[in-house]
C-alpha positions in Angstrom: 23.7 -23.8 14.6 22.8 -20.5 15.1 20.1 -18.9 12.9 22.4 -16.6 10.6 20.5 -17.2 7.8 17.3 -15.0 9.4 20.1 -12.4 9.9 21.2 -11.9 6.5 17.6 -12.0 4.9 15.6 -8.8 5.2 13.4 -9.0 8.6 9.4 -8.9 7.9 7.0 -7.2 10.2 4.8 -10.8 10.0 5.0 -12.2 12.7 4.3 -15.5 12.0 6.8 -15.4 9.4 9.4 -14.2 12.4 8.8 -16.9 14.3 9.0 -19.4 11.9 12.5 -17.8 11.2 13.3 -18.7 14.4 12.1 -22.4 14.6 13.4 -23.1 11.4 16.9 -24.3 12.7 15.3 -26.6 15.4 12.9 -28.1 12.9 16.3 -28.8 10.8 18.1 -30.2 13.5 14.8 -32.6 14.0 15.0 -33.8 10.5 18.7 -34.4 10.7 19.0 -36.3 13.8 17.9 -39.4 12.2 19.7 -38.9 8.7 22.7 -40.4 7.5 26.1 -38.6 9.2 27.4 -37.5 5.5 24.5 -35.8 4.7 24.2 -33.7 7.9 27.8 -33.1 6.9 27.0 -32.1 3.4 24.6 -30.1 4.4 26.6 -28.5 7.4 29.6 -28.0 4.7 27.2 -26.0 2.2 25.6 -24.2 4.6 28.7 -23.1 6.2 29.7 -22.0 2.4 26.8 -20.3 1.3 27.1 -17.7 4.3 30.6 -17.0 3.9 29.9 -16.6 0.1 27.1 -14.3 1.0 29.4 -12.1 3.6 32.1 -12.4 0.5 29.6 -11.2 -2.2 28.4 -8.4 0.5 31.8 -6.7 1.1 32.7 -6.9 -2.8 29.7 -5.3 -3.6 29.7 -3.0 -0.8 26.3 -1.7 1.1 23.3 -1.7 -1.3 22.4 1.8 -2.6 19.1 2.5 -2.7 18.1 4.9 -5.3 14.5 6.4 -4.5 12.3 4.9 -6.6 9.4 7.4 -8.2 6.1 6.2 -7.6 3.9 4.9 -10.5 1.6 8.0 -10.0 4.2 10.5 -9.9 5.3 8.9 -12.9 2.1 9.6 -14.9 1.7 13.2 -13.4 5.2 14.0 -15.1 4.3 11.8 -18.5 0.8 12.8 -19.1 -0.5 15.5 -16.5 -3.5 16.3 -18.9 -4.8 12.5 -19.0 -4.3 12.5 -14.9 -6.6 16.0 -14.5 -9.5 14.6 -16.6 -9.6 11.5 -14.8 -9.6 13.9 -12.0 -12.4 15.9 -13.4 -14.4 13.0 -14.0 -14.1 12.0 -10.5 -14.9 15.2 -9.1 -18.3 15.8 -11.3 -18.8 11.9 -9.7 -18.7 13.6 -6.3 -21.1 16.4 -7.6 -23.3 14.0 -8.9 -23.5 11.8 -5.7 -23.7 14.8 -3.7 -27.0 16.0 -5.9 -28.6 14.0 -7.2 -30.2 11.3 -4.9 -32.6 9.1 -7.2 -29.9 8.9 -9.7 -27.7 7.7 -7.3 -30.0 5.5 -5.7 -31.1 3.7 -8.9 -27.5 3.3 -9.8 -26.6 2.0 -6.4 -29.4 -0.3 -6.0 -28.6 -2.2 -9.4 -25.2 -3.2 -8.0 -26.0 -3.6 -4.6 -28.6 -6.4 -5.5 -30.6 -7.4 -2.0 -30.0 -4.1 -0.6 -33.4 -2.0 -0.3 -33.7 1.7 -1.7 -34.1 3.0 1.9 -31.0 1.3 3.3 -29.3 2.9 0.5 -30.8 6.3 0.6 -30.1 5.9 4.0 -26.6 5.5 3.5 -25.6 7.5 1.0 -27.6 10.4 3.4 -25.0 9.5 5.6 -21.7 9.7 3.1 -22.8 12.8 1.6 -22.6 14.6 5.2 -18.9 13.4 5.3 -18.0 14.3 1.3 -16.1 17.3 0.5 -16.3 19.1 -3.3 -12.5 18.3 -3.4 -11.3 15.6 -1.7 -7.6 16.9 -0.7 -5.6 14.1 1.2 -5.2 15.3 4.6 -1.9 13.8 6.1 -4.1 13.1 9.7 -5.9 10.5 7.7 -3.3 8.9 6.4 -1.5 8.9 9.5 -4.8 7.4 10.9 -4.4 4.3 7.9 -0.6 3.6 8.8 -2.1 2.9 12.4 -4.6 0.6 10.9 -1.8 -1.4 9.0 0.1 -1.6 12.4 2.6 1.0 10.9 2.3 4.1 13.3 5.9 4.6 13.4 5.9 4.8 9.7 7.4 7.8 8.8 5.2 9.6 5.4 7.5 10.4 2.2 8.5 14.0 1.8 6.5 14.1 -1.7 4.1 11.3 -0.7 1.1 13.9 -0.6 0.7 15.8 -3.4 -2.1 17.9 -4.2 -1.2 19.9 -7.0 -3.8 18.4 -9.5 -6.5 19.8 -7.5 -5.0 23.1 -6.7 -5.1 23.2 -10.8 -8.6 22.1 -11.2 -9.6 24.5 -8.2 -7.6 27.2 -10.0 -9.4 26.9 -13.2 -13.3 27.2 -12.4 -13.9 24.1 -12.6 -15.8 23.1 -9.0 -17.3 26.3 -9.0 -18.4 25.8 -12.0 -19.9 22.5 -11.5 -21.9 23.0 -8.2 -23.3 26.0 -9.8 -25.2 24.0 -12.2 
């Protein structure tokens, strides 16, 4: 029996999953060699009526419609934009601290990263702080650069996906100047 089943379920990118799809039918036909000939039949009969119930229900229905969805986070911009720039704020004056303030955030570092010695850490975060920008805008070349890590290059980014108007407001208003000028 041909695998129709795999064909009317969504495909996956996994390919383990795929090609358990596709030895699913022969692992089936294993099975039912040795059963009893009414219930290869029964299960033949259901099979057979489940697909054309399926292809039934699909033209009723008609193509699925696909209404964008808004992401959670453009959610909470729209619903409470204030609550979404002070988290902001708080993160960015993280930044500034990391950025300035090395025994501070060595001694915080090294009581979480038990077994790790100060000069590793100094070390390291010598290292981050090269790489750290005041505002951390999402560039679209580093996102690109993470769909190629999740074996998604061809994934094509969301008009929308990027958006950096939080920080244009918290630039806009003083605020990083403000804070590296302490």
């Amino acid at each position: 029996m041909p695998n129709t089943d795999a064909k009317i379920t969504p495909s996956t990118a996994d390919p383990a999953q795929q090609r358990v799809m596709m030895l699913m039918p022969l692992m089936f036909t294993f099975m039912f060699l040795w059963a009893p000939s009414g219930l290869v039949i029964y299960w033949f009969a259901s099979n057979l009526w489940a697909i054309g119930q399926q292809y039934f229900t699909n033209w009723m229905i008609g193509p699925a419609v696909l209404s964008p969805a808004r992401p959670p986070a453009e959610r909470k911009l729209k619903n409470d934009r204030a609550a979404v720039i002070r988290f902001m704020q708080a993160y960015l004056e993280t930044l500034h601290f990391f950025q300035t303030n090395k025994p501070g955030t060595a001694r915080i570092l090294s009581k979480y990263m038990r077994g790790v010695s100060e000069e590793h850490i100094s070390l390291w975060c010598d290292d981050l702080r090269a790489t750290l920008k005041p505002i951390p805008y999402i560039d679209e070349e580093a996102l690109r650069s993470e769909l190629e890590m999740m074996n998604a290059p061809s994934q094509q980014i969301p008009p929308g996906y990027v958006n950096n108007s939080i920080l244009d407001e918290i630039k806009k208003s003083g605020f990083v100047e403000k804070l590296y000028r302490q």
